[in-house]
N, C-alpha and C positions, 0 to 999 in steps of 0.2 A: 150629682149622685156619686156613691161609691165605683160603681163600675163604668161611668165617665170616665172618673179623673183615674183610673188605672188606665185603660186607655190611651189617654195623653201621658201618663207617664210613660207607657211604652210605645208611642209615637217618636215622643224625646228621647228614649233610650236607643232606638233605631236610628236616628239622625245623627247623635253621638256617634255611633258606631259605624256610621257611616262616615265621616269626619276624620274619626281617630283612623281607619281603612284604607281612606282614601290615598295619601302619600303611600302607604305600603303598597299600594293596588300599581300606583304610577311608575316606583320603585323597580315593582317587580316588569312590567312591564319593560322600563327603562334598558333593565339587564338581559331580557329576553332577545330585547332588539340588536342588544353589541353583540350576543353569541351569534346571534346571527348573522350579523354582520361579518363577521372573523370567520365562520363556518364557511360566505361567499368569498373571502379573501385568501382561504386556504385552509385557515387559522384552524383544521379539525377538531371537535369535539369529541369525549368519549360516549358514544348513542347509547343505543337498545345494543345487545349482542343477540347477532345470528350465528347458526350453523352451517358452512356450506364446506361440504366436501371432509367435514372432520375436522375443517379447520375454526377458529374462532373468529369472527370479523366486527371493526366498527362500521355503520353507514359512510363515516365522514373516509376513512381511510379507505374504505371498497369505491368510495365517487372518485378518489383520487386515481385509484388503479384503474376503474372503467371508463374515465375520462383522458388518460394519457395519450397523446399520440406526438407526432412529429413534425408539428406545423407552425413550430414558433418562428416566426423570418426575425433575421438579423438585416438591416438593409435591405429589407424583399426576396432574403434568401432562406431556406428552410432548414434545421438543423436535422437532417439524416446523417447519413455516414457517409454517403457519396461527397456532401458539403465539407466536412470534414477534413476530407481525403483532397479534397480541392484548393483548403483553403491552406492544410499541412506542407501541402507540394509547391507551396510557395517559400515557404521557411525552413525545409529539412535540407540536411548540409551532410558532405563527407566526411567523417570522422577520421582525421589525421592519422598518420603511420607513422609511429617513434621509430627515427632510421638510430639512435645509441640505443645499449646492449640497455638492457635490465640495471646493471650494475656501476653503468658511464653516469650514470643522470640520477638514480634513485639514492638520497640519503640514508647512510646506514648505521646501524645500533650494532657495537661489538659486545655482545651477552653470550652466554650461553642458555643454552636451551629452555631452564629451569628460569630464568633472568625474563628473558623472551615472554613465557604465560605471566610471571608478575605485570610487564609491563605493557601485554594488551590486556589484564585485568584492570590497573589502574591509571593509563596514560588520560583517557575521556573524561578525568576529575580537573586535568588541567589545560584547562581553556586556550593558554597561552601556546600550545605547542601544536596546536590546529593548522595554523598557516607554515609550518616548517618540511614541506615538503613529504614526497612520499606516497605509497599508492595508496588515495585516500577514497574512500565509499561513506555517500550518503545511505544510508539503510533503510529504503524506503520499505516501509511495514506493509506485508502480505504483497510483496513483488518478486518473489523468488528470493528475499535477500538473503536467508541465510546461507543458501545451497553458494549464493555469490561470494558472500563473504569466507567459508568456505573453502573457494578456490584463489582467494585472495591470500589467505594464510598460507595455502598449497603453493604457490608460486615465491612467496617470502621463503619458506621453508626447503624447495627445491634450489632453489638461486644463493643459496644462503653461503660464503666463501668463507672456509677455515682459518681459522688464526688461532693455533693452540688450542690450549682446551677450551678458546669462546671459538665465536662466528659472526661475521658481520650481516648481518640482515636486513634489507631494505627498509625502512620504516613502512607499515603500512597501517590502517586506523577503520577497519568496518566496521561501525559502530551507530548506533539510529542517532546521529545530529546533525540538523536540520542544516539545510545548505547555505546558511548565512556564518557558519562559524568558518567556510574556506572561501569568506572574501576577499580575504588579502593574499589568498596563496599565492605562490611564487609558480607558473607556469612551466618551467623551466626546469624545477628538479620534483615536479609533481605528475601526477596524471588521475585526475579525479572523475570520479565512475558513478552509476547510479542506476535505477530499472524502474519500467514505469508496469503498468499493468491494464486492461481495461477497467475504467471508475466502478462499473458494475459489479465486476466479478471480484474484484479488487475489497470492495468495502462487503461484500456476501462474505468472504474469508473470514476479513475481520469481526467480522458478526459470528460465525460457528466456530473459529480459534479461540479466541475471548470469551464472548460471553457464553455459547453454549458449552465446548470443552471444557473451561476453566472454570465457569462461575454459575452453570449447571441454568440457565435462562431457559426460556423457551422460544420455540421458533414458529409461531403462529406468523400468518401472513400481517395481522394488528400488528405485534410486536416487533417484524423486523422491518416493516415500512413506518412505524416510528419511529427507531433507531436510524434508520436512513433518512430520514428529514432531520431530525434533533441534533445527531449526535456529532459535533464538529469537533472534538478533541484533539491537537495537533499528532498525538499519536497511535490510540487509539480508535477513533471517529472516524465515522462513513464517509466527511465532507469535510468542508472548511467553514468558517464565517465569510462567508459570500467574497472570497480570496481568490477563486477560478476554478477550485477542486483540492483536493488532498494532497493529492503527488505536485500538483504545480505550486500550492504554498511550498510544500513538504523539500523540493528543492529550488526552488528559485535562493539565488547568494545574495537579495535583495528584499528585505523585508516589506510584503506587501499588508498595506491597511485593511480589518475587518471591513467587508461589506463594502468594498471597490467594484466588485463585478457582480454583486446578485445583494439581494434583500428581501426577505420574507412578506413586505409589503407588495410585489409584483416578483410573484414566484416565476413566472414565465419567461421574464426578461432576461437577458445579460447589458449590463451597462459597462459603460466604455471597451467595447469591445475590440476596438484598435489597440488599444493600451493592454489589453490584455495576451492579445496574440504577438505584441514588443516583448512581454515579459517570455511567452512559450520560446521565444525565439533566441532571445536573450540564455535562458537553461541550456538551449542546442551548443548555441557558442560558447557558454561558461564550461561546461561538462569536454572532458575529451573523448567519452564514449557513454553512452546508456544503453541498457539490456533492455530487450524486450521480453518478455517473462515468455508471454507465449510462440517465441519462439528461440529458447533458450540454445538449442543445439548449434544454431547459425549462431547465436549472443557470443557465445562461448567459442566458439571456432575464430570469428571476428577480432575477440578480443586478444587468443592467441597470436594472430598473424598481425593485428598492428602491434604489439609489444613485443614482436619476434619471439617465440617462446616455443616451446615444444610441446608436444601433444600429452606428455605427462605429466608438464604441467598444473594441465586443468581436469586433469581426471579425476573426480572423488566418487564419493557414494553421497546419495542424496541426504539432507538434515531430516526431513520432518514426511512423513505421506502418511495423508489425513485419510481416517478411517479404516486402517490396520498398523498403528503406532500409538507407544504413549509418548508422551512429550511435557518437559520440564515447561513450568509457566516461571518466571524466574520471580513475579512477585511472592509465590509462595516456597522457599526456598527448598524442601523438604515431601514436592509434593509432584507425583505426577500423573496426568491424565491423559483419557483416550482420547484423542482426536475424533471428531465427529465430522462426516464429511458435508459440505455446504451444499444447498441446494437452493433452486427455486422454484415454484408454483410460478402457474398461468399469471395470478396479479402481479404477484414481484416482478415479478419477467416485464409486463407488461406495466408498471410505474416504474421501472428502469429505464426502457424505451422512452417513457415520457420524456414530454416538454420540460417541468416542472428539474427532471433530475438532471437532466441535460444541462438546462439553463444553469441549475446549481453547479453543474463541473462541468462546464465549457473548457475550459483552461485543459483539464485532464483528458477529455477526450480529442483534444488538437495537439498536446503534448503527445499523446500517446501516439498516433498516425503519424507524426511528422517523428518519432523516433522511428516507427515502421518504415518510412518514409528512407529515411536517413541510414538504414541497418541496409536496405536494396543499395544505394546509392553508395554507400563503403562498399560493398560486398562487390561491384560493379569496377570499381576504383583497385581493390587488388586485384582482379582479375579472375574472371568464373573459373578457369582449367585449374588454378590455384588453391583457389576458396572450396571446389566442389572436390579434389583429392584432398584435403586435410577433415573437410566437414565428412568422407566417405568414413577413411583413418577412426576418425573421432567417435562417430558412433557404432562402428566394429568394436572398439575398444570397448566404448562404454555398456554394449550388450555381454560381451564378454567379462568383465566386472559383474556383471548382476548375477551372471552365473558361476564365477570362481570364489567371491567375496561375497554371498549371501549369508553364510554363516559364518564367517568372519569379523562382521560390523558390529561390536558391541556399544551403544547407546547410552546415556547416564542413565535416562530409564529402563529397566527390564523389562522384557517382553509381558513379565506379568503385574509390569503397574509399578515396580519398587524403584526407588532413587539410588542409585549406588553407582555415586560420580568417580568411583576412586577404579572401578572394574572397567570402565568407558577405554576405549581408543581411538579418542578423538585430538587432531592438531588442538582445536580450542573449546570446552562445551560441548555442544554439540554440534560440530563442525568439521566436515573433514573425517567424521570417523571411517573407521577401518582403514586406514590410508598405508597402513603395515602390509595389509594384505594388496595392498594396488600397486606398492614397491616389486613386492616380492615378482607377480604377476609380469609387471613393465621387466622386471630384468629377468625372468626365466624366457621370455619373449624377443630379449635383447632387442625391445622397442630404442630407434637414436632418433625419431624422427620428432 
């Protein structure tokens, strides 16, 4: 009858549709199971969004923050700070004291002045003139570098010996390239320098310099423990391609291969980690000094007394203080912003401390202790009655400067945001400025020490 055979047509129509379903159904299926898969391996998805505290969060990246702790063992040992400190104090070394002058050993450029800014504007185009001696600095990003670089120009420019209307200038190079372009330096008529930072607070900078000051991002606790896993960019980036950390790619004069010490398949891990702490060790010996950022006033004292230099030297006014300054981004030539000051929330904080970020910059947080390590152990080496009157010196001076030369220091940016490179009185950019008024100061002072 009629309403039989509709029936078995829509029997048949159902089994069809079941058929044609079926693959899709498996499909979907299929792909359900690799997210989740990748979600137990790390691999975060983007979930539901919550609100917690104002801030925006995903599931996958809040498991990562409330799962962080300090228990990944290397050989049965646990990575804290204490192991750290343990394992640095086996590889940190005295940083040598150059007994020639400044002027006996350091290669020199006879320019004048105007000759001088050409040629630290354009020398870093030429590859070739990297291993030729000279006070040379790797520039490591968001480690104090510029206020270094800075005092690196300040000491080219104080040292500097007349010869008519030029001057002969030490060569010196602070410039951000990576520690493989001074592998051939010459030991002898060079002294190459460099500064490490904590990996944490270190790649936080670069997060609120970069992308929030310049390129106006946001700073959701999602967005910047994303950026902290993803972002490996040799110069801009939180981390490396599984290379040991930032700063330890960023200077080792030894090109090391993506994904040697860590890989996003076993975030936890650090692989070959013998080989790894050769290479931190190997930076110690390569470098004849590194700064420790957060302890720049000993950094700087340090680096006076092994170079023999005088206390006026290394006196400047700082480049950049985030969060009452504007500051040139130099990709935008024409442009400048407020500094935004960096911060972290309970989760950042607490997926810093992790396993997870640890493991990713092992290299960085054993580099960095065993420079702490190694800044005691020089400091120890010239002799505390020594070290503890220049570092007293040093910072009477430099309180002194904040209050003779506050309004003194003009910036290429203006206090109120504008670019006007041409009003600055700065040794280079923004380096070194007000350095007129720190002259004037040292000789109304008749500073000779």
């Amino acid at each position: 009858t009629a309403p039989q055979e509709l029936v078995i047509k829509f029997k048949i129509r159902q089994l069809k549709m079941k058929v044609y379903f079926l693959p899709l159904f498996l499909l979907t299926i299929a792909v359900w199971s690799l997210i989740n898969a990748k979600l137990n391996r790390g691999q975060y998805w983007e979930t539901d969004w919550t609100e917690t505290t104002g801030l925006l969060l995903t599931d996958g990246i809040l498991a990562a923050a409330h799962n962080a702790t300090e228990t990944h063992p290397i050989d049965g040992k646990i990575l804290t700070d204490k192991y750290f400190r343990e394992v640095a104090s086996s590889i940190a070394r005295e940083f040598p004291r150059r007994l020639e002058r400044l002027e006996d050993w350091c290669p020199t450029l006879r320019m004048s002045g105007e000759e001088l800014q050409f040629w630290w504007k354009n020398h870093k185009k030429d590859t070739s003139r990297r291993d030729k001696g000279g006070l040379l600095f790797v520039k490591n990003p968001k480690a104090a570098s510029s206020s270094i670089a800075g005092v690196l120009r300040r000491i080219v420019m104080q040292n500097a010996i007349a010869n008519g209307t030029k001057s002969f200038y030490c060569r010196t190079m602070p410039e951000h390239i990576m520690g493989p372009a001074f592998t051939a330096r010459d030991r002898r008529n060079s002294f190459l320098l460099s500064s490490v930072r904590d990996p944490g607070e270190r790649a936080i900078s670069r997060y609120f310099f970069t992308l929030v000051s310049h390129k106006s991002k946001g700073y959701t606790d999602y967005e910047i423990m994303k950026w902290l896993r993803d972002d490996n960019h040799d110069q801009f980036g939180a981390t490396s391609k599984g290379q040991g950390g930032h700063s330890t790619n960023y200077l080792s004069t030894t090109t090391i291969k993506p994904f040697q010490f860590w890989n996003q398949k076993h975030p936890e891990m650090v692989q070959n980690s013998q080989e790894l702490q050769r290479i931190v060790q190997k930076i110690l010996e390569d470098y004849d000094f590194i700064f420790v950022s957060e302890r720049m006033d000993e950094s700087m004292v340090v680096l006076q007394l092994l170079l023999g230099l005088s206390v006026k030297d290394i006196l400047i006014s700082s480049s950049k203080t985030a969060g009452s300054s504007y500051c040139h981004f130099f990709l935008k030539s024409d442009k400048c912003t407020k500094l935004q000051k960096g911060f972290t929330s309970p989760a950042v904080h607490k997926y810093l401390s992790g396993s997870t970020w640890r493991a990713m910059n092992y290299g960085d947080y054993l580099l960095r202790e065993a420079a702490d390590i190694s800044l005691d152990k020089t400091i120890k080496m010239l002799g505390h009655k020594l070290f503890d009157k220049a570092l007293t010196e040093y910072q009477r001076l430099k309180e002194l400067e904040k209050i003779t030369c506050e309004h003194d220091v003009v910036y290429p940016c203006s206090d109120s945001g504008n670019w006007e490179p041409k009003k600055a009185n700065c040794i280079y950019n923004d380096q070194g400025c007000g350095y007129q008024c720190v002259d004037k100061m040292l000789e109304e002072m008749k500073v000779t020490l």
